[in-house]
C-alpha positions as CSV (number, residue, x, y, z in Angstrom):
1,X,72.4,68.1,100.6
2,X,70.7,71.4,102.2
3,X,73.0,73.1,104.6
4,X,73.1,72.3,108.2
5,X,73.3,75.7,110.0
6,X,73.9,76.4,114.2
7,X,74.8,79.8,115.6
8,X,76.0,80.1,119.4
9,X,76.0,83.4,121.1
10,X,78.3,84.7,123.7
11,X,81.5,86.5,124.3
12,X,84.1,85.4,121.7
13,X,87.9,85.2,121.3
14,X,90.2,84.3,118.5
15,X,94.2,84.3,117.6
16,X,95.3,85.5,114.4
17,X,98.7,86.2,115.2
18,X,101.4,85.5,117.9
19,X,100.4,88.4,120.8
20,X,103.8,87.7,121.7
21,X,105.1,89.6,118.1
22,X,101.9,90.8,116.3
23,X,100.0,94.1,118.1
24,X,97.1,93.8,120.2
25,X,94.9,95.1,117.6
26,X,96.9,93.1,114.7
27,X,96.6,89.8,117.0
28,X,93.1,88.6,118.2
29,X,89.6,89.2,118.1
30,X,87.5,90.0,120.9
31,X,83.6,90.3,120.4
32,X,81.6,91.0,123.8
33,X,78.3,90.0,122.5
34,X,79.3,87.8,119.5
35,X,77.7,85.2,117.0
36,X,79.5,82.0,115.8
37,X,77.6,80.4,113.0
38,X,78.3,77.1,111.9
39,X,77.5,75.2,108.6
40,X,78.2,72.2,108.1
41,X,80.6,71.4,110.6
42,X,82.9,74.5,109.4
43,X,82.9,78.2,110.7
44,X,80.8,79.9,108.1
45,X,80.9,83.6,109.9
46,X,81.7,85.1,113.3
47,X,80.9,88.7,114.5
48,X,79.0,91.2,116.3
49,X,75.6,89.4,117.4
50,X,72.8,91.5,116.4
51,X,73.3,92.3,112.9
52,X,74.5,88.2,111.9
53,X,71.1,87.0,114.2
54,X,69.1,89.3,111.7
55,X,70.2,87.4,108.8
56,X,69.9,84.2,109.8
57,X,67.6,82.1,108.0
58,X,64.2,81.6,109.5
59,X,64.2,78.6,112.7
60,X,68.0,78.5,112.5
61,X,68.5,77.0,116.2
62,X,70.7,79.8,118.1
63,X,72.6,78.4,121.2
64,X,72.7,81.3,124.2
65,X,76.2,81.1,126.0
66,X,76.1,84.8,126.8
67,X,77.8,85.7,130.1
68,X,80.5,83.0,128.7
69,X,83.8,82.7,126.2
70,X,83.3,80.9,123.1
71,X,87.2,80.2,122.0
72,X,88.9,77.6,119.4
73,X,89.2,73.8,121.7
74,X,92.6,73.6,123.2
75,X,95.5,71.9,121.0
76,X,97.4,69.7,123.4
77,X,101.2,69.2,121.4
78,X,102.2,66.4,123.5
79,X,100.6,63.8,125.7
80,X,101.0,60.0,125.9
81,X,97.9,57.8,126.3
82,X,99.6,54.7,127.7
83,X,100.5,56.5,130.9
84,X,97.4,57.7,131.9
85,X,96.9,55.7,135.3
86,X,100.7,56.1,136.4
87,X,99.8,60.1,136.8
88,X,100.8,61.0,140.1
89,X,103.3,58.6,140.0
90,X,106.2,60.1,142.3
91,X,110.0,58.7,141.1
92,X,112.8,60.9,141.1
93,X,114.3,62.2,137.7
94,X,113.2,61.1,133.9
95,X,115.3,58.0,133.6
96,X,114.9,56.8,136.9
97,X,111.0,57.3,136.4
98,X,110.8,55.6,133.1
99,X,111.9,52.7,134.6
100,X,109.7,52.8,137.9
101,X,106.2,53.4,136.9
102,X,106.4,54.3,133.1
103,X,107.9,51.0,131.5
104,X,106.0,48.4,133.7
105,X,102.4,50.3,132.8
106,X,102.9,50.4,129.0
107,X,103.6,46.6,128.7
108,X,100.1,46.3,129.7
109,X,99.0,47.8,126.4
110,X,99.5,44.1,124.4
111,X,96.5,43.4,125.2
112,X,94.2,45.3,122.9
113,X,91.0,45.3,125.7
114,X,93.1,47.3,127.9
115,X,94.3,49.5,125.7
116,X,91.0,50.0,123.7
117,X,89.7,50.9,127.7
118,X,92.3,53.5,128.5
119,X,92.1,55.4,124.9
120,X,88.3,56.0,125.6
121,X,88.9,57.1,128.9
122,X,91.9,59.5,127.7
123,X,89.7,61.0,125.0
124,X,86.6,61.4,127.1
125,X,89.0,63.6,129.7
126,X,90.7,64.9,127.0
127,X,87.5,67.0,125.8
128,X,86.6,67.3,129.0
129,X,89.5,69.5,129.6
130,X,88.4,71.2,126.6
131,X,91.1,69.9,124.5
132,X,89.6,69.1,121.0
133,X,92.8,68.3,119.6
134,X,96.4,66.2,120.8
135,X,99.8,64.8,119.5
136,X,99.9,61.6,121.5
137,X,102.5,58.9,122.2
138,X,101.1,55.1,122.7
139,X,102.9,52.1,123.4
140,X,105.5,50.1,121.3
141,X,102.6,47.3,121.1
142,X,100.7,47.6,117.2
143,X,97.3,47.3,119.1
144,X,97.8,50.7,121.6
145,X,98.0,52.2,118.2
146,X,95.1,50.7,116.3
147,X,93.1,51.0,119.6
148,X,93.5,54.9,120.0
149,X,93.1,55.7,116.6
150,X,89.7,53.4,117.0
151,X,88.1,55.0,119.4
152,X,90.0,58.7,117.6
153,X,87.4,58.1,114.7
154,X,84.4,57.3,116.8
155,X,84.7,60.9,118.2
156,X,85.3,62.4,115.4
157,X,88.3,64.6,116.6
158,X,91.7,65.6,114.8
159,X,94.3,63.6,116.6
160,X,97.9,63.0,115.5
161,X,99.2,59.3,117.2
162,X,101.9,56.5,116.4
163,X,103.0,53.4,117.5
164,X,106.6,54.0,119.4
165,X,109.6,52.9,118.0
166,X,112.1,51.3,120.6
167,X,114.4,48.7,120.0
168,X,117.2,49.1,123.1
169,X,117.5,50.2,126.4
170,X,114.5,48.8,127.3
171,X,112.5,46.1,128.9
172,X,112.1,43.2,126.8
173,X,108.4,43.4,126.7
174,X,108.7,46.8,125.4
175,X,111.3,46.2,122.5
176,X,110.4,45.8,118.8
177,X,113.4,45.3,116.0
178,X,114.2,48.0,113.3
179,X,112.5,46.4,111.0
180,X,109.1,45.8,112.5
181,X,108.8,49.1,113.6
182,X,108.8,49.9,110.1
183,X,106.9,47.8,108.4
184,X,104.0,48.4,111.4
185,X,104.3,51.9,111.0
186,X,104.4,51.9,107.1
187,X,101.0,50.1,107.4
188,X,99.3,51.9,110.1
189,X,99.8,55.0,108.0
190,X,98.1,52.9,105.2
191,X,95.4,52.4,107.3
192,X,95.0,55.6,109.6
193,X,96.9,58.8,107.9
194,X,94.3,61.1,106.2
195,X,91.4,58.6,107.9
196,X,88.8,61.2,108.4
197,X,89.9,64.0,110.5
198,X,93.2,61.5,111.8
199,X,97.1,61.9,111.3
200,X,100.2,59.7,111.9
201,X,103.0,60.2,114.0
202,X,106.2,58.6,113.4
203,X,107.4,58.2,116.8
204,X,110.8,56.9,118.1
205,X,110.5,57.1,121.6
206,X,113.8,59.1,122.6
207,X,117.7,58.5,120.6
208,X,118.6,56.6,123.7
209,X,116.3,54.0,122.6
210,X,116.5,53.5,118.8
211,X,119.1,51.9,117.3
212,X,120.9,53.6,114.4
213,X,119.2,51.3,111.9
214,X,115.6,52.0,113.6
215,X,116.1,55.9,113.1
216,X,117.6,55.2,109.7
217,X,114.3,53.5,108.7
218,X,112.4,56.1,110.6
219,X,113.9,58.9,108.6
220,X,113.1,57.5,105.3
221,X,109.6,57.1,106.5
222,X,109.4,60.1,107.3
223,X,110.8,61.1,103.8
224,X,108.3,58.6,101.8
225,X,105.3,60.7,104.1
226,X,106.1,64.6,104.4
227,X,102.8,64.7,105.5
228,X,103.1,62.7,108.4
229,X,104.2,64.0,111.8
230,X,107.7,63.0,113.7
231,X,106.8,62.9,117.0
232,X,109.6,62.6,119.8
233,X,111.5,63.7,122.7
234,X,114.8,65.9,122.9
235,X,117.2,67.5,125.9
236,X,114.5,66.8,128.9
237,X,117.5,65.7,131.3
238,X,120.5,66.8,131.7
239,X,121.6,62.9,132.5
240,X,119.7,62.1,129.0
241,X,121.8,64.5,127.2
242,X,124.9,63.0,128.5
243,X,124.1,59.3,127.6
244,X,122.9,60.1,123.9
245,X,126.2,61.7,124.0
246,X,127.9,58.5,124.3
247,X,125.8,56.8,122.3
248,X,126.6,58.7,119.7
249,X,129.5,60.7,119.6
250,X,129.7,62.2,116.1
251,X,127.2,64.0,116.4
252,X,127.1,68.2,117.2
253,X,124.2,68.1,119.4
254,X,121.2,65.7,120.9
255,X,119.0,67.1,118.4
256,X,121.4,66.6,115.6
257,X,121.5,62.8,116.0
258,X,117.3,63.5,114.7
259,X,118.8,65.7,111.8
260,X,121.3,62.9,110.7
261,X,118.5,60.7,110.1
262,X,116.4,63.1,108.2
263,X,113.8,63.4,111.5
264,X,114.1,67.1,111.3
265,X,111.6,68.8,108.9
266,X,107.8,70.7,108.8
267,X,105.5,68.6,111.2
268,X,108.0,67.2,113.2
269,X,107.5,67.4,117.0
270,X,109.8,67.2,119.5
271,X,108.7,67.7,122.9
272,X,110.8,69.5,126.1
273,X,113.5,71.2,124.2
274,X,115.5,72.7,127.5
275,X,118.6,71.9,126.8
276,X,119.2,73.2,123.7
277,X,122.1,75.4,122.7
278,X,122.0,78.7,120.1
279,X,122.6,76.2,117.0
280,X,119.9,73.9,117.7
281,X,117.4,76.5,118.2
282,X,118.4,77.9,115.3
283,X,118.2,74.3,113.2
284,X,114.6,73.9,114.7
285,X,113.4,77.0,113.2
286,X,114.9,76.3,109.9
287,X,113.6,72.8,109.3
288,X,110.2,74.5,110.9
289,X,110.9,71.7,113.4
290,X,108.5,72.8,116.7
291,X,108.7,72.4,120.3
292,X,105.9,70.9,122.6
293,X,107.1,73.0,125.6
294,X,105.5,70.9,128.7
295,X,105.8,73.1,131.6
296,X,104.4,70.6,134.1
297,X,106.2,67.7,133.7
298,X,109.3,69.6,133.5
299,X,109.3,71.1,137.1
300,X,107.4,67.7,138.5
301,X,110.9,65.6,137.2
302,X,112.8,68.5,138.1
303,X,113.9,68.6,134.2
304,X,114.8,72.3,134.0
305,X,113.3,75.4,133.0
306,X,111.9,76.2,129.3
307,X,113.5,79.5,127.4
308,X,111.1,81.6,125.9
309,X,113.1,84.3,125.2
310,X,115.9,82.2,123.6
311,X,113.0,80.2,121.7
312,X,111.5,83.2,120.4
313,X,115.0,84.5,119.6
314,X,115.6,81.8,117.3
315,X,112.6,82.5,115.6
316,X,110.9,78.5,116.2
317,X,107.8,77.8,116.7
318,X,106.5,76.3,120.3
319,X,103.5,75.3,121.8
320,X,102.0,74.2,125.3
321,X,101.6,70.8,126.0
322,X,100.6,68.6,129.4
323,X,102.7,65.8,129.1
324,X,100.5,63.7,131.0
325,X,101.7,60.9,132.7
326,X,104.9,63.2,133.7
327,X,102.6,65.9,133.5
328,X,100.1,66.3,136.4
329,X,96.8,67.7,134.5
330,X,95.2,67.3,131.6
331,X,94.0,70.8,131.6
332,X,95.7,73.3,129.0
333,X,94.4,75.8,131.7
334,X,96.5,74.3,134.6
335,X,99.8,74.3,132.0
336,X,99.0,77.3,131.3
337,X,99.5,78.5,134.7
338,X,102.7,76.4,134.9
339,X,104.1,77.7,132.1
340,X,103.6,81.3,133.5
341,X,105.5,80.1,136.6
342,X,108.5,78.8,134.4
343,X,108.5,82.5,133.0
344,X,108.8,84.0,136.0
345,X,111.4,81.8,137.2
346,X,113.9,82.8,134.3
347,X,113.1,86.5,134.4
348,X,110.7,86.4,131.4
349,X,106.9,87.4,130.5
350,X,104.5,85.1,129.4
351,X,101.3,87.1,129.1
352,X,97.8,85.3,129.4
353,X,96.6,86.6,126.2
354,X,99.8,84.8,124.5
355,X,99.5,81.7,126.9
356,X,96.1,81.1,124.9
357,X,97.2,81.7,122.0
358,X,99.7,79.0,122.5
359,X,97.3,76.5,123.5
360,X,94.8,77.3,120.1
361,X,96.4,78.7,117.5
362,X,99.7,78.6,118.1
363,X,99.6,74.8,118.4
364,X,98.0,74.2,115.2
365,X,100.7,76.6,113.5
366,X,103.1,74.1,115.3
367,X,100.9,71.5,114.2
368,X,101.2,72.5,110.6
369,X,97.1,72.9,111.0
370,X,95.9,76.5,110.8
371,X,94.6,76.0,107.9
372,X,91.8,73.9,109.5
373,X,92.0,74.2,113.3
374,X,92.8,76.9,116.0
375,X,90.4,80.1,114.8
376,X,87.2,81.5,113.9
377,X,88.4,82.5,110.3
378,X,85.8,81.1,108.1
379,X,86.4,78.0,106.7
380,X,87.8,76.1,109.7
381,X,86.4,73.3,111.4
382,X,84.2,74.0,114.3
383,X,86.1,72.5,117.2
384,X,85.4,75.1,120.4
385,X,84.9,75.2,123.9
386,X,82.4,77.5,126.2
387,X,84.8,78.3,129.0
388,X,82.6,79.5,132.6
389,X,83.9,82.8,134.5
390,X,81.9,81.1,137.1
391,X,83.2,77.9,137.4
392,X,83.9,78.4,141.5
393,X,83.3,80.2,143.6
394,X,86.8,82.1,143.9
395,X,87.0,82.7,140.2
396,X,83.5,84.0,140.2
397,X,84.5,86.7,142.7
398,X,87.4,87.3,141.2
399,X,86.0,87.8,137.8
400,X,83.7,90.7,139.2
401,X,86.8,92.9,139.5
402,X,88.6,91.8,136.3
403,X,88.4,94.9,134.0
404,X,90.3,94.2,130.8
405,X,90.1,91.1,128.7
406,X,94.1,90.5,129.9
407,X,92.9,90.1,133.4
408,X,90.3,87.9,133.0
409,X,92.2,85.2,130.8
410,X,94.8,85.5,133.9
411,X,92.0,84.4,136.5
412,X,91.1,81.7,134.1
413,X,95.2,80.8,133.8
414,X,95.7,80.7,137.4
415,X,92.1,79.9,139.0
416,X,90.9,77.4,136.2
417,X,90.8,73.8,135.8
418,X,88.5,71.3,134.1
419,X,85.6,72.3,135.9
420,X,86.1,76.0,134.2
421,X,85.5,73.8,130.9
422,X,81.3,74.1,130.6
423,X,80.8,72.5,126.9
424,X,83.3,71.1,124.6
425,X,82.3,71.0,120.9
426,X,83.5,68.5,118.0
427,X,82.8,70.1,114.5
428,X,79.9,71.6,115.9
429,X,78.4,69.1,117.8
430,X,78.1,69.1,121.4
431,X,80.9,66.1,122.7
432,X,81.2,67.0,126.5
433,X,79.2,68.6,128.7
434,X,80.7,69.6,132.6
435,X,79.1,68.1,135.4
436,X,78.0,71.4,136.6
437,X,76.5,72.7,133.4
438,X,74.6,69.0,133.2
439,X,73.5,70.0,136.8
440,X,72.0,73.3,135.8
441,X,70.3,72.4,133.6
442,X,68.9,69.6,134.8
């Protein structure tokens, strides 16, 4: 088959390295007037414009973005489906919540219509966000998880998902047994894991609601699929903490209870991570366990406050994530500035050049996917977003006086939201377009 080959032009940046370890120079690339040419749905090269659009092939179509950033799409490490429409759902702390607006809503996901409805919704504002990529938590119901991966492979986007495991301390609507658990999840990674550009997640919903038999049978799932993902929750709430205590009280820690039952390991997800001590930090990065730090939903339950500097100290690996329904926004942009906030709150930096890092490459490096998603480095697939210094009014002013590239990934931190997000691309091909971009063009 003869190549399909796209360039777009415009200002680009990429991550290869951690800003928050790596030097400037050692950590991204930054190209004023750059090209990003695309065969095939894969990066073929990236670099200065001028020389890349002389070699070109004759009638190669050339997309002009200049005046805007061309980055890797946003990688979202944690984010549950089923609670889309209870966003903005006010109810006191994390358990108190789960059982006021978060519970009742994902009983509604039975019924495979409604949850078909909600997944293309969620994936539509997903990239409309600019976030090409997501770990995401459905219901305990079979169908929320054959539903999202459904309309997953119509859009042709990398998504990690699972059917949750939760067999006490729930609603009755909401519980599945040990054994069904596993045997649905052993066959929806028949059917899903490595389908196209999609991923399972084995996901027990939190230790306070799986039996020691369901994370038993979890862990050797886990085992019989390293390359599956374990996707789950650990040390939100300080009341949580207490209660898995009780529940199981030979364990060290919360997050050992995961490593009893072999949940710990490469590709395993757990989001929050506040309440951790030195030893569990230290655990996480030597299973290359990762944290989905979810800045949002943390200070809207009043959860606590994420460590960086512990985290980093540890040497684990971390990465943003909204956390939507307990998060407030969909937008990596809007995290981002949340996550800045938490910083500041516990005396620490969190630069804007590393906060984008962490929502690109340092979430597929969580992810255990760099070597397909989050850069320009040749090779990887062509999931990118055109991000407008325009987008308001207030941001467009405040643009005009930005002079390094530092300060003008801080207005887009602080000042930018979906509507910031001008195109979303999907292996190359165009897969959401903002309503003001439609309307200029128009």
């Amino acid at each position: 088959m003869a190549a399909e080959l796209t360039a777009f032009r415009g200002t680009i940046l990429y991550f290869r390295d951690d800003p928050g370890v790596a030097s400037p120079a050692d950590s991204h690339v930054h190209i004023e007037d750059g090209l990003l040419v695309i065969e095939n749905g894969h990066v073929a090269r990236v670099g200065p414009a001028e020389p890349l659009l002389a070699a070109l092939p004759k009638g190669t179509p050339v997309t002009d973005h200049r005046g805007m950033l061309l980055m890797p799409g946003f990688i979202d490490a944690h984010v549950h489906y089923a609670q889309t429409d209870v966003i903005a759902s006010g109810g006191g702390t994390l358990l108190n919540w789960l059982e006021q607006h978060i519970f009742p809503e994902e009983a509604r996901f039975a019924e495979h219509a409604h949850a078909s409805e909600v997944a293309d919704f969620f994936l539509d504002e997903l990239l409309r966000h600019g976030t090409t990529t997501a770990l995401v938590f459905g219901s305990v119901h079979r169908t929320s998880a054959d539903a999202f991966f459904e309309a997953a492979a119509r859009r042709g986007m990398r998504l990690g998902a699972g059917q949750v495991m939760m067999d006490r301390h729930c609603p009755e609507a909401l519980r599945d047994t040990a054994e069904s658990s596993h045997r649905d999840a052993r066959e929806l990674i028949e059917r899903w894991d490595g389908n196209g550009r999609l991923h399972y997640a084995i996901t027990p919903r939190f230790a306070v609601t799986s039996s020691d038999e369901q994370l038993r049978l979890a862990g050797e799932l886990a085992r019989a699929h390293p390359n599956a993902f374990i996707h789950s929750h650990v040390a939100e709430n300080t009341d949580e903490v207490a209660w898995v205590a009780k529940l199981f009280p030979g364990a060290r820690s919360y997050l050992d209870v995961y490593e009893r039952f072999g949940l710990l390991r490469e590709r395993a997800i757990y989001a929050h991570c506040i309440h951790l001590d030195a030893a569990d930090r230290r655990r996480m990065a030597e299973t290359g366990a990762a944290a989905a730090f979810c800045p949002t939903s943390n200070l809207f339950l009043g959860s606590g406050l994420f460590d960086i500097e512990a985290t980093d100290a540890a040497g684990m690996r971390f990465a943003l994530a909204t956390d939507v329904g307990g998060g407030t926004s969909f937008s990596l942009l809007q995290t981002m500035q949340d996550a800045y906030k938490v910083a500041q709150q516990k005396g620490q930096t969190l630069t804007a050049l590393r906060a984008f890092y962490l929502a690109t490459l340092g979430g597929a490096r969580a992810l255990r996917l760099d070597d397909r998603i989050g850069s320009f480095e040749p090779g990887r697939e062509a999931d990118f977003i055109v991000l407008d210094p325009a987008a308001t009014p207030l941001m467009e002013r405040r643009m005009r006086s930005a002079r390094t590239l530092e300060e003008r990934l801080f207005a887009w931190m602080i000042l930018g939201d979906e509507r910031s997000v001008r195109q979303a691309y999907v292996m190359g091909k165009l897969a959401s377009t903002s309503a003001s971009a439609a309307a200029r063009s128009a």
